[in-house]
N, C-alpha and C positions, 0 to 999 in steps of 0.2 A: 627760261633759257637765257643766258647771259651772253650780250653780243662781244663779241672780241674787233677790234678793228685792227687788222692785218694789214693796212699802210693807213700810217699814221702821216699826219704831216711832217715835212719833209723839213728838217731843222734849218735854219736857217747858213749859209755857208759863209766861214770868217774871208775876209778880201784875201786875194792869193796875192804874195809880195810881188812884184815886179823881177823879172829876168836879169833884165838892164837897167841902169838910168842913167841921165846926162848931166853933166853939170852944167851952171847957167855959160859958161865960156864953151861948149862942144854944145850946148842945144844952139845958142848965137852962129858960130859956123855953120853946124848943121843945116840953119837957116837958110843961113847966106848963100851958100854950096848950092841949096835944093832952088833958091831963087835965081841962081844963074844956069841953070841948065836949059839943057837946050828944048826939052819936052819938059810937061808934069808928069813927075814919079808917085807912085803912091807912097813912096817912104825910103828910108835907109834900111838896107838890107844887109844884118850884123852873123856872123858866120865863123864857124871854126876851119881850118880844113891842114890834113898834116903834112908835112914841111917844116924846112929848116932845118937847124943843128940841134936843137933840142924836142925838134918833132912833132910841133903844132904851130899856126899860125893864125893870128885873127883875119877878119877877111871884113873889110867893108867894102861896099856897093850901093850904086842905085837901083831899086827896084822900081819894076813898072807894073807889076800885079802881087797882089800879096797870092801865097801859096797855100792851098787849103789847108795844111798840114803846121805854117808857121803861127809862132807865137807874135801877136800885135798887142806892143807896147804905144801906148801916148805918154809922152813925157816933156813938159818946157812947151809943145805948142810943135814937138817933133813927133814923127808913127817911126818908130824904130820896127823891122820885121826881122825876128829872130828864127834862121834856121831850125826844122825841128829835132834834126839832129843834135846841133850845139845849147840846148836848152839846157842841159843839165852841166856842160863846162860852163858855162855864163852866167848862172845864179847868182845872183848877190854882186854881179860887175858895177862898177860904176866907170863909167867912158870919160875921160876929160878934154880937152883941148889945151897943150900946152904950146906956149912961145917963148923962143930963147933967141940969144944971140945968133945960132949958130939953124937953127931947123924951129920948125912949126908942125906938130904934129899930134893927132889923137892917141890917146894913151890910153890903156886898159888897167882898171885898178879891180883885180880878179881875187877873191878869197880864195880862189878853187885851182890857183897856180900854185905849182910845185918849185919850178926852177923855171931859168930865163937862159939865152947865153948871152953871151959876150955885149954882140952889139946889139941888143934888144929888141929885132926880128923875131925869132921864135921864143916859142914858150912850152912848159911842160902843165898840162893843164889835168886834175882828178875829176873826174865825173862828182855834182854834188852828192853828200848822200841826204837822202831824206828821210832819215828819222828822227 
């Protein structure tokens, strides 16, 4: 009789890319930010939700517990905690920190944005696809 093994071992699984990531000037703030608050956070709490004139908006926060359900990013020495709803508009984001003359602000650099308006508050975001 010849034996069959009906669970073989379990192949090995390639690293899943990251949701998010920081550049080194938004993980530095991010820092900064999380060391002057008034409690310890477990993390940045990074989120879609819809609004605006084009009908979506990023959402950062502090968080103070991560959510069974979210995606935990480490990045730069940052726990980014990514909504589990916004996982699939956020794919492949890279967040920055920019300074200008005029404003200081995190900026979203989204493969998975469609369109933006005007004054760059909202955004039109596609669900990734994953094939």
């Amino acid at each position: 009789m010849t034996h069959i093994d009906i669970n073989p071992a379990p192949r090995p699984r390639r690293p899943r890319p990251k949701v998010v990531s920081l550049t080194d000037a938004a993980a530095e703030r991010v820092r900064e930010i999380m060391g002057k608050a008034e409690k310890p956070y477990a993390g940045l709490r990074v989120g879609v939700k819809n609004g605006g004139c084009a009908g979506q908006e990023y959402v950062l926060e502090y968080a103070e517990t991560a959510g069974p359900l979210d995606e935990v990013v480490e990045d730069k020495g940052v726990t980014i905690l990514v909504e589990p709803k916004a996982v699939l508009f956020l794919l492949g984001t890279v967040i920055d920190y920019e300074v200008t003359k005029l404003s200081a602000k995190f900026v979203f650099r989204n493969p998975n944005e469609t369109d933006a308006c005007g004054c760059g508050e909202s955004v039109t975001i596609q669900p990734a696809r994953l094939d």
